[in-house]
VEXMAR-737716 format. One record per atom (N, C-alpha, C): residue number from 1; residue in one letter; atom name; y, z, x. Coordinates in steps of 0.02 Angstrom, whole numbers, always signed. Example, Ala and Ser with C-alpha at 12.3 -4.5 7.8 and 13.67 -1.06 7.14 Angstrom:
% VEXMAR-737716
<atom nr="1" rest="A" atom="N" Y="-284" Z="+390" X="+660"/>
<atom nr="1" rest="A" atom="CA" Y="-225" Z="+390" X="+615"/>
<atom nr="1" rest="A" atom="C" Y="-165" Z="+390" X="+660"/>
<atom nr="2" rest="S" atom="N" Y="-112" Z="+354" X="+642"/>
<atom nr="2" rest="S" atom="CA" Y="-53" Z="+357" X="+684"/>
<atom nr="2" rest="S" atom="C" Y="+2" Z="+394" X="+645"/>
This chain:
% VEXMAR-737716
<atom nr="1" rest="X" atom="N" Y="+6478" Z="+8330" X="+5390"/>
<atom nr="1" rest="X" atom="CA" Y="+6513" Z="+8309" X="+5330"/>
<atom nr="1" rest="X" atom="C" Y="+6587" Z="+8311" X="+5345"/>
<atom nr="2" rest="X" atom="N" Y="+6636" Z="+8260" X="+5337"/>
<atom nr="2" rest="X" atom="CA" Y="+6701" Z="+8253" X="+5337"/>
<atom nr="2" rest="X" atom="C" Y="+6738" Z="+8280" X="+5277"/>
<atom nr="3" rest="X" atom="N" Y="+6751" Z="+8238" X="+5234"/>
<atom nr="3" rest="X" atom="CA" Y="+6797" Z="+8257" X="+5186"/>
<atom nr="3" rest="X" atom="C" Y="+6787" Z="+8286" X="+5103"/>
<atom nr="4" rest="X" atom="N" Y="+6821" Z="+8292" X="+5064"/>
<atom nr="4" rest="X" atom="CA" Y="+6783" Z="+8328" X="+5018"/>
<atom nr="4" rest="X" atom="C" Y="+6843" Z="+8323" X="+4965"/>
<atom nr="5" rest="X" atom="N" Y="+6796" Z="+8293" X="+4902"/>
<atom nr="5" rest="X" atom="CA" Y="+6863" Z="+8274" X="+4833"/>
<atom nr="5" rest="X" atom="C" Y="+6814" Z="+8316" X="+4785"/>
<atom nr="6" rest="X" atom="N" Y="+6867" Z="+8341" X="+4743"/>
<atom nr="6" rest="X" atom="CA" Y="+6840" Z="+8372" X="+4682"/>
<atom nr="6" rest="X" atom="C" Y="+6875" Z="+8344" X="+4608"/>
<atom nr="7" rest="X" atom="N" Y="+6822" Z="+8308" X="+4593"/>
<atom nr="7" rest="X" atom="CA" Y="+6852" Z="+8274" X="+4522"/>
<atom nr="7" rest="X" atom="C" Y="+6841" Z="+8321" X="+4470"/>
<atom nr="8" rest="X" atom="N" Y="+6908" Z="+8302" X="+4418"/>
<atom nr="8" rest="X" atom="CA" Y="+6917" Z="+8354" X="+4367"/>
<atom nr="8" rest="X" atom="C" Y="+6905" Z="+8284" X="+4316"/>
<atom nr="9" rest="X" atom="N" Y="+6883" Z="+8299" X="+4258"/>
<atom nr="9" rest="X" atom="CA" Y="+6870" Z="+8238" X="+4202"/>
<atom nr="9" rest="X" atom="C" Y="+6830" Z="+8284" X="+4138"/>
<atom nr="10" rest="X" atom="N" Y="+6859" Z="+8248" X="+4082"/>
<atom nr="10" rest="X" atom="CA" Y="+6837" Z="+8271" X="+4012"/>
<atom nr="10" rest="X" atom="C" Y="+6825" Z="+8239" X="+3985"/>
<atom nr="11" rest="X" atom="N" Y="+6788" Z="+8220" X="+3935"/>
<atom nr="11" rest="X" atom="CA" Y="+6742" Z="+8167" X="+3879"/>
<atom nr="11" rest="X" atom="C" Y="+6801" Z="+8152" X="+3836"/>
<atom nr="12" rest="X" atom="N" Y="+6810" Z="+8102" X="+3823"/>
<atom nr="12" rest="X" atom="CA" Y="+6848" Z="+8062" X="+3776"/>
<atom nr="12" rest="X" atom="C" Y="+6809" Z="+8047" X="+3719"/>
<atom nr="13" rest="X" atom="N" Y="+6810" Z="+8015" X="+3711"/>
<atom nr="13" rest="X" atom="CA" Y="+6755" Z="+7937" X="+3664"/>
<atom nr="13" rest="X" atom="C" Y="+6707" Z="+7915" X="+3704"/>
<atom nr="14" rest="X" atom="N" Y="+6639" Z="+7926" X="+3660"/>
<atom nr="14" rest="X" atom="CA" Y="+6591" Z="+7910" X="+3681"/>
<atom nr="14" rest="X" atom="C" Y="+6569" Z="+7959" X="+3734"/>
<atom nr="15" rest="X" atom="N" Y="+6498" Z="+7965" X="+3754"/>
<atom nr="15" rest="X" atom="CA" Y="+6489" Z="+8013" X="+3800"/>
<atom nr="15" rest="X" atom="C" Y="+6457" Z="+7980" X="+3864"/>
<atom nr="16" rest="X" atom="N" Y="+6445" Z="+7995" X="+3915"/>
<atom nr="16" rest="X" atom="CA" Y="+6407" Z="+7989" X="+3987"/>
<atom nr="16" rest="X" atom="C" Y="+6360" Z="+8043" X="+3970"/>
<atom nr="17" rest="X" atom="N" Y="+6308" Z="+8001" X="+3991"/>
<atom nr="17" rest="X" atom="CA" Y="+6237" Z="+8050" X="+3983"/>
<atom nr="17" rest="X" atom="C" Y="+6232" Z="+8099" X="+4024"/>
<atom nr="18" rest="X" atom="N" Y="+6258" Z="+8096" X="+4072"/>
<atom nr="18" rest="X" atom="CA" Y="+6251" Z="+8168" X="+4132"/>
<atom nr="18" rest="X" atom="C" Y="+6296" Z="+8218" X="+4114"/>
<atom nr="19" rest="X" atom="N" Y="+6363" Z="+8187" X="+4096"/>
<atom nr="19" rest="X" atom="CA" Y="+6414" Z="+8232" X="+4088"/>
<atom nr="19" rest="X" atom="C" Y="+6399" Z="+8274" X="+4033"/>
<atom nr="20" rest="X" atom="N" Y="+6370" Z="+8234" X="+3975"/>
<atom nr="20" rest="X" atom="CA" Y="+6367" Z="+8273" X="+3903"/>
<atom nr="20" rest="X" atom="C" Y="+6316" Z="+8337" X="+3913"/>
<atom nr="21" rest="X" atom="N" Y="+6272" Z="+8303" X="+3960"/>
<atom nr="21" rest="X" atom="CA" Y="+6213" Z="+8351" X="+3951"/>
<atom nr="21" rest="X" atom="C" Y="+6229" Z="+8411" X="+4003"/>
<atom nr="22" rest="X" atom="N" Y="+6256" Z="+8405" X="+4044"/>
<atom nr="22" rest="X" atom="CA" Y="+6288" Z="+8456" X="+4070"/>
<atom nr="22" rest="X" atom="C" Y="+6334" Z="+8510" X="+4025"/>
<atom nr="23" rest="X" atom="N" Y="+6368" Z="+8491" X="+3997"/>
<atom nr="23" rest="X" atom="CA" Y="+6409" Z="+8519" X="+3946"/>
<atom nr="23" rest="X" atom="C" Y="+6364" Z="+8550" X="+3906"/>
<atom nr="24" rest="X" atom="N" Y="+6331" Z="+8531" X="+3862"/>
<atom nr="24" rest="X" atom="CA" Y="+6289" Z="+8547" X="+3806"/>
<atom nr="24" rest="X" atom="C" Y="+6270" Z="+8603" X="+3844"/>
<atom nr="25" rest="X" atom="N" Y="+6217" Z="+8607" X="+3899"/>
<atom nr="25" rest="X" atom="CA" Y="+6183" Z="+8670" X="+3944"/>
<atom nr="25" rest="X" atom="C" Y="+6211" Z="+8704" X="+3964"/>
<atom nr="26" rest="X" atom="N" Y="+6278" Z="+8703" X="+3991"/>
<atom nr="26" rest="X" atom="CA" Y="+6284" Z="+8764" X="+4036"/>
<atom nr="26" rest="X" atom="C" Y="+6385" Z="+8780" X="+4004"/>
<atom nr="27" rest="X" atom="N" Y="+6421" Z="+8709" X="+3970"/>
<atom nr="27" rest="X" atom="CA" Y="+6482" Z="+8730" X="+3941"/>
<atom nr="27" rest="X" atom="C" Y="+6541" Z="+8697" X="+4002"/>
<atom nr="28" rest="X" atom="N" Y="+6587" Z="+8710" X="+4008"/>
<atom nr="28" rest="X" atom="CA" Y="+6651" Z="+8705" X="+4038"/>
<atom nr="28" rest="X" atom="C" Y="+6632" Z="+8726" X="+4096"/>
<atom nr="29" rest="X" atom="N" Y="+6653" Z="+8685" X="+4161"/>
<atom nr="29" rest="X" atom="CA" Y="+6639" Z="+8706" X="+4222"/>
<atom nr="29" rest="X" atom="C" Y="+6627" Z="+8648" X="+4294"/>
<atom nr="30" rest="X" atom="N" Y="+6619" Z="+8675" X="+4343"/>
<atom nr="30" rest="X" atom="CA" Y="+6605" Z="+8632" X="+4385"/>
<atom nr="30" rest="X" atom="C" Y="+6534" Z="+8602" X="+4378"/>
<atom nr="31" rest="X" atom="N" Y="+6554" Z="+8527" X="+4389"/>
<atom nr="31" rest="X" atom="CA" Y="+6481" Z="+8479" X="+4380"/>
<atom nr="31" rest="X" atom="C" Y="+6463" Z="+8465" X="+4453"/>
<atom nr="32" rest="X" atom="N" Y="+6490" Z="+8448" X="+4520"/>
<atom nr="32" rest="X" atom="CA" Y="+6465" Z="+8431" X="+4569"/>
<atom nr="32" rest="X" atom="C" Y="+6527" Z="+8404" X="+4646"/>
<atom nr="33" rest="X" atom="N" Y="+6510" Z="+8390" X="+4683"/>
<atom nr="33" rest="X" atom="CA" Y="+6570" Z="+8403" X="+4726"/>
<atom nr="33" rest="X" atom="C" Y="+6544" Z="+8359" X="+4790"/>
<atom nr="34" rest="X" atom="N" Y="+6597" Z="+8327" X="+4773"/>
<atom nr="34" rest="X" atom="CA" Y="+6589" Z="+8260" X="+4848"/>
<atom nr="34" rest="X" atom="C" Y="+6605" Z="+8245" X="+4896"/>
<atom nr="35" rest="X" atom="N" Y="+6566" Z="+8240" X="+4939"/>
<atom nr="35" rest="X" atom="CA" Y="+6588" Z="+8227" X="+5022"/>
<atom nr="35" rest="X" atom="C" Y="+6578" Z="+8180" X="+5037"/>
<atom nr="36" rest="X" atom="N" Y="+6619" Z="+8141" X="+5084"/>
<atom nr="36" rest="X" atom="CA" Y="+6631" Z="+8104" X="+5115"/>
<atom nr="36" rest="X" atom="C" Y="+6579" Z="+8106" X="+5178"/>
<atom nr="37" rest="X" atom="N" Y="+6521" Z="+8058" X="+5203"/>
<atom nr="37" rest="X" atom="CA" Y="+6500" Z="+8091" X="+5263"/>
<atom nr="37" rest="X" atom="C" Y="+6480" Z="+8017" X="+5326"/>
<atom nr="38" rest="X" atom="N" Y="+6480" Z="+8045" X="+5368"/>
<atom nr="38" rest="X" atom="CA" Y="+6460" Z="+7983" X="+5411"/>
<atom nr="38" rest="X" atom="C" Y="+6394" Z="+7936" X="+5421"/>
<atom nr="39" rest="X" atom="N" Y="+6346" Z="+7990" X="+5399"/>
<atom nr="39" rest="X" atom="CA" Y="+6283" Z="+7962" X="+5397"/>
<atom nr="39" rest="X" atom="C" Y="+6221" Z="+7972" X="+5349"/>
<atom nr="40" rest="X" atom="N" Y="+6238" Z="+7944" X="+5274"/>
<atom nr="40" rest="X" atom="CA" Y="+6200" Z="+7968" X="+5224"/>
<atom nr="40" rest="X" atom="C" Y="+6150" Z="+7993" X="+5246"/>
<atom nr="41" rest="X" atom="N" Y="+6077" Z="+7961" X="+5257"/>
<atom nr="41" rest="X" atom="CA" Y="+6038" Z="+7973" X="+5268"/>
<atom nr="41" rest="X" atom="C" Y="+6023" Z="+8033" X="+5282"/>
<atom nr="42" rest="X" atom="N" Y="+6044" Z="+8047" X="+5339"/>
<atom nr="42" rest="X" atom="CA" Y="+6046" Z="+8111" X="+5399"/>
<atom nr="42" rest="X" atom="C" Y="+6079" Z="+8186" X="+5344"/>
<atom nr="43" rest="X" atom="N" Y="+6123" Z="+8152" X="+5311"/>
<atom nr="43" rest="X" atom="CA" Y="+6141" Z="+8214" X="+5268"/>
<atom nr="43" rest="X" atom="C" Y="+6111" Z="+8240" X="+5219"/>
<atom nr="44" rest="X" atom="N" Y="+6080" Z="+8196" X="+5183"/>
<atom nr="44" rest="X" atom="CA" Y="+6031" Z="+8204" X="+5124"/>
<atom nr="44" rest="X" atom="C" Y="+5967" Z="+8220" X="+5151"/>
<atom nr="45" rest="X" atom="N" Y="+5937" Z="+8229" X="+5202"/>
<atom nr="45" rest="X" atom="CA" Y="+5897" Z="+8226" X="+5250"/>
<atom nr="45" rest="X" atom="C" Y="+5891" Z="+8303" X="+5223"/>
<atom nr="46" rest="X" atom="N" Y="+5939" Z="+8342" X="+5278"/>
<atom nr="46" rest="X" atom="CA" Y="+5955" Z="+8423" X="+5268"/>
<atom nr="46" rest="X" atom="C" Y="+5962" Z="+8457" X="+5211"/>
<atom nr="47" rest="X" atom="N" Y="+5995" Z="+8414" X="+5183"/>
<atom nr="47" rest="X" atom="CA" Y="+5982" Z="+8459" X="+5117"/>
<atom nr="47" rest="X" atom="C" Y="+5925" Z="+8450" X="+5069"/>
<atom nr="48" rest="X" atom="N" Y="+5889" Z="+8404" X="+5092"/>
<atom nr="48" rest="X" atom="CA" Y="+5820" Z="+8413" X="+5058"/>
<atom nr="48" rest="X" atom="C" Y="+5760" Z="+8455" X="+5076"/>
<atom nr="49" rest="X" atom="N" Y="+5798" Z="+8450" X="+5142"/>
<atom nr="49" rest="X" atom="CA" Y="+5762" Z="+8529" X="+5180"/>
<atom nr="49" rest="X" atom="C" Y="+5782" Z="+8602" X="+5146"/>
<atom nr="50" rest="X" atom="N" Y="+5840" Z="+8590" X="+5137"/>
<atom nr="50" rest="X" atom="CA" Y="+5853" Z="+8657" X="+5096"/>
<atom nr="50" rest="X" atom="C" Y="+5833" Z="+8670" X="+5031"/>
<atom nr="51" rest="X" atom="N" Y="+5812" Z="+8633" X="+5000"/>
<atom nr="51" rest="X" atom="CA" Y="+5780" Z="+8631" X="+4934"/>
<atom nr="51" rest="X" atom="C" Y="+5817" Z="+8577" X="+4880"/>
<atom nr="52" rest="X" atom="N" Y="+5850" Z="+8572" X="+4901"/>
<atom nr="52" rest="X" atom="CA" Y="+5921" Z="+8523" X="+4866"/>
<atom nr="52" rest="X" atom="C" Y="+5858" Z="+8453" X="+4834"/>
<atom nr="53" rest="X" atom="N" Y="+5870" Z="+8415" X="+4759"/>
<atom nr="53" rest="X" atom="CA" Y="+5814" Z="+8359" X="+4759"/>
<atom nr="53" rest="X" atom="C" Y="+5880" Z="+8318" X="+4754"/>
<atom nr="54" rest="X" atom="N" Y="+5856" Z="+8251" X="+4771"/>
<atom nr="54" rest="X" atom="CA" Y="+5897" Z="+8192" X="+4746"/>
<atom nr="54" rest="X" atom="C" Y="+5878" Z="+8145" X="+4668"/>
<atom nr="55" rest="X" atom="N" Y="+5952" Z="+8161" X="+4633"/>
<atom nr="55" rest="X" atom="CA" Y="+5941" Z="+8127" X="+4566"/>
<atom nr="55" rest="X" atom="C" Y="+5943" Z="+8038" X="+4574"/>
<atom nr="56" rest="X" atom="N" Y="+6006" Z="+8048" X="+4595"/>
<atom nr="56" rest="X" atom="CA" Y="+6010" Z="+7963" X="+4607"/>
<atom nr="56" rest="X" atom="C" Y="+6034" Z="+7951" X="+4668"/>
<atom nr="57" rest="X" atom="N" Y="+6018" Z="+7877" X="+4683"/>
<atom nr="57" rest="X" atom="CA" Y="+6054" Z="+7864" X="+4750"/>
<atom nr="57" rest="X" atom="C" Y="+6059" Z="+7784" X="+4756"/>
<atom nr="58" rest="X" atom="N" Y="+6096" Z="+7748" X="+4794"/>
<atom nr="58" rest="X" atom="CA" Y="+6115" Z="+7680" X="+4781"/>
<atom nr="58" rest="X" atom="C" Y="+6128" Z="+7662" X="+4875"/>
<atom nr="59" rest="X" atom="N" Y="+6120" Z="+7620" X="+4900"/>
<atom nr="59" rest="X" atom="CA" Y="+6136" Z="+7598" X="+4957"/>
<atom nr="59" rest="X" atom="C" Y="+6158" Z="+7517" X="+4955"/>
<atom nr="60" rest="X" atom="N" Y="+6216" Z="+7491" X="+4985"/>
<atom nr="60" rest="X" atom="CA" Y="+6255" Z="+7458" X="+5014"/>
<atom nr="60" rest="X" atom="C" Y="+6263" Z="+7417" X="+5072"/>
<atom nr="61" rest="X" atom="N" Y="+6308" Z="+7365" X="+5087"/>
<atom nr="61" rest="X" atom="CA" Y="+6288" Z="+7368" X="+5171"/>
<atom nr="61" rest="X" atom="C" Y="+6352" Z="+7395" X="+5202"/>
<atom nr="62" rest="X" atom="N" Y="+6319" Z="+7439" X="+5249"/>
<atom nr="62" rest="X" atom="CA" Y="+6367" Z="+7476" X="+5293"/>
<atom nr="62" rest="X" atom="C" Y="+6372" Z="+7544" X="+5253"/>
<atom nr="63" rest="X" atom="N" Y="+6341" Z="+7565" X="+5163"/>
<atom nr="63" rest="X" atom="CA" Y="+6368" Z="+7641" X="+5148"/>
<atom nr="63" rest="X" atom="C" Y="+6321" Z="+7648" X="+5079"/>
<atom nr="64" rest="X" atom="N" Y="+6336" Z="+7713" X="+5059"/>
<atom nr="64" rest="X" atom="CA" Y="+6289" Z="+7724" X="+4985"/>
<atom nr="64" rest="X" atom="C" Y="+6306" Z="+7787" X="+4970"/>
<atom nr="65" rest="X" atom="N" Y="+6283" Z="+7805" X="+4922"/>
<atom nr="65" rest="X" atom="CA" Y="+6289" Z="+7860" X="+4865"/>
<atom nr="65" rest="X" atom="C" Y="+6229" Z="+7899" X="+4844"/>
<atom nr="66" rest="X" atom="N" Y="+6226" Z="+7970" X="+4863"/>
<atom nr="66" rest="X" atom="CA" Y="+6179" Z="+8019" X="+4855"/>
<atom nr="66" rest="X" atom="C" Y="+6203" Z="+8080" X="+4802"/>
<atom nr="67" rest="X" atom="N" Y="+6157" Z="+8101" X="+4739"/>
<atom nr="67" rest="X" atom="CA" Y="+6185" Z="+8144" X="+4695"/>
<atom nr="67" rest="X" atom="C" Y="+6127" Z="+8180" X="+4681"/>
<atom nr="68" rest="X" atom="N" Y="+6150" Z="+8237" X="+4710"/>
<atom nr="68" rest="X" atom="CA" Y="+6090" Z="+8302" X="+4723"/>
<atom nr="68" rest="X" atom="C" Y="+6090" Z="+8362" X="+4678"/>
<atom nr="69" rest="X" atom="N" Y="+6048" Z="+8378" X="+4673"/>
<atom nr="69" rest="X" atom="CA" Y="+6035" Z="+8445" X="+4615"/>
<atom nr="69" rest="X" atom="C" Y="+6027" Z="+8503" X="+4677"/>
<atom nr="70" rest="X" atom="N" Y="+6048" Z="+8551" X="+4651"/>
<atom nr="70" rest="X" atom="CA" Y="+6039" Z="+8626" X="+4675"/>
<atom nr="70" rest="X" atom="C" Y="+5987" Z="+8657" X="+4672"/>
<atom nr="71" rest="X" atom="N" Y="+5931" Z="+8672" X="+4722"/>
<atom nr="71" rest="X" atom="CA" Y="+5878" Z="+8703" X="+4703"/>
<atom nr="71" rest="X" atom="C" Y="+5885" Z="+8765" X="+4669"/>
<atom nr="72" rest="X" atom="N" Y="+5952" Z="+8782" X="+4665"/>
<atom nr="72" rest="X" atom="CA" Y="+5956" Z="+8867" X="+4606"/>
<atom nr="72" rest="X" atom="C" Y="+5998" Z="+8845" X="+4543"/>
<atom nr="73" rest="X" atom="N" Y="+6008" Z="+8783" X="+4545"/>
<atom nr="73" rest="X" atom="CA" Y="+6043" Z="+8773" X="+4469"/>
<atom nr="73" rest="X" atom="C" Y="+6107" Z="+8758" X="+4477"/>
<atom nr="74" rest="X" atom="N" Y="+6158" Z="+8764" X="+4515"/>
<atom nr="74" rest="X" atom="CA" Y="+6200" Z="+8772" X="+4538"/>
<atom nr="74" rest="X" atom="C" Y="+6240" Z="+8723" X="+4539"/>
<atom nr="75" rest="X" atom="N" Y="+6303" Z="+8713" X="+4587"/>
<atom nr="75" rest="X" atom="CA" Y="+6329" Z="+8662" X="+4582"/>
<atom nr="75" rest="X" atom="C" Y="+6291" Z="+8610" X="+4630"/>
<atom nr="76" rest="X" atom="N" Y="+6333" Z="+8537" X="+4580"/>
<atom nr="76" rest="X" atom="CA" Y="+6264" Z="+8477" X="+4607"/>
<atom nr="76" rest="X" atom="C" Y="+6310" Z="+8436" X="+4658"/>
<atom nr="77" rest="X" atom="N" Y="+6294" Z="+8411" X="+4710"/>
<atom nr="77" rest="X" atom="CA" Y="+6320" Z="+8387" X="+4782"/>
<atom nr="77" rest="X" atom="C" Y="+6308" Z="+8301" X="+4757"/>
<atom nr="78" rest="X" atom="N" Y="+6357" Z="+8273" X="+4782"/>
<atom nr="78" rest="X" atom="CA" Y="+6385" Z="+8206" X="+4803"/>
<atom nr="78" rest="X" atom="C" Y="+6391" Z="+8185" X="+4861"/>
<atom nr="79" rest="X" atom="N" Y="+6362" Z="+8145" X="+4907"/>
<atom nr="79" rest="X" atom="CA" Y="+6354" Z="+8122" X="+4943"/>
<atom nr="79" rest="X" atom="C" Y="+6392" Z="+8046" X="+4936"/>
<atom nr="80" rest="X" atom="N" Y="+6475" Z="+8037" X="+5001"/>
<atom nr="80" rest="X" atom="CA" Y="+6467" Z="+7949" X="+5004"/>
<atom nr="80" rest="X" atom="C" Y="+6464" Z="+7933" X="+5074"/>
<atom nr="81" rest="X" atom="N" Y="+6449" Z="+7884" X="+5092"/>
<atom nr="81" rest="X" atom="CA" Y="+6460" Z="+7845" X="+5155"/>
<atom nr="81" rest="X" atom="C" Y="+6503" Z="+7786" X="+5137"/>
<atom nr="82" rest="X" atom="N" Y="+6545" Z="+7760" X="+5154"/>
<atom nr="82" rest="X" atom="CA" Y="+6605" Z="+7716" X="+5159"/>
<atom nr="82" rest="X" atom="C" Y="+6574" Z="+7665" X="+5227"/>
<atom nr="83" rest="X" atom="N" Y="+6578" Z="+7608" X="+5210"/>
<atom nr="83" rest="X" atom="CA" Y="+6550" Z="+7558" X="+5264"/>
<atom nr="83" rest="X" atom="C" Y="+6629" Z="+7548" X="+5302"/>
């Protein structure tokens, strides 16, 4: 895994279904944390070995997007590949 952004964001108007429901459950806090990586696959790979599940995921040509749950509840992992 290369690089790593941590987005900060709050509900305005109208809600996002992930975000709200996050909020509602657990309150104010970190939602999930994204890396930058070279080879989706291969990354999401390992951490499904570790217990980690995949919520959503989208592929591209040349890159894609992996968004993983914590097998302890925890904070939830972002996965991108950049073509």
């Amino acid at each position: 895994m290369e690089g790593l952004e941590i987005e900060l964001f709050t509900p305005c108007e109208g809600e996002a279904p992930g975000e709200a429901e996050f909020l509602n459950e657990k309150g104010d806090g970190i939602h999930h944390i994204a890396f930058q990586v070279n080879d989706l696959d291969t990354e999401v790979k390992k951490l499904v070995e570790k217990g980690n599940v995949v919520l959503e995921s989208a592929r591209w040509h040349g890159g894609g997007i992996a968004f993983l749950a914590s097998p302890s509840g925890g904070i939830n992992i972002e996965l991108i590949q950049f073509s």
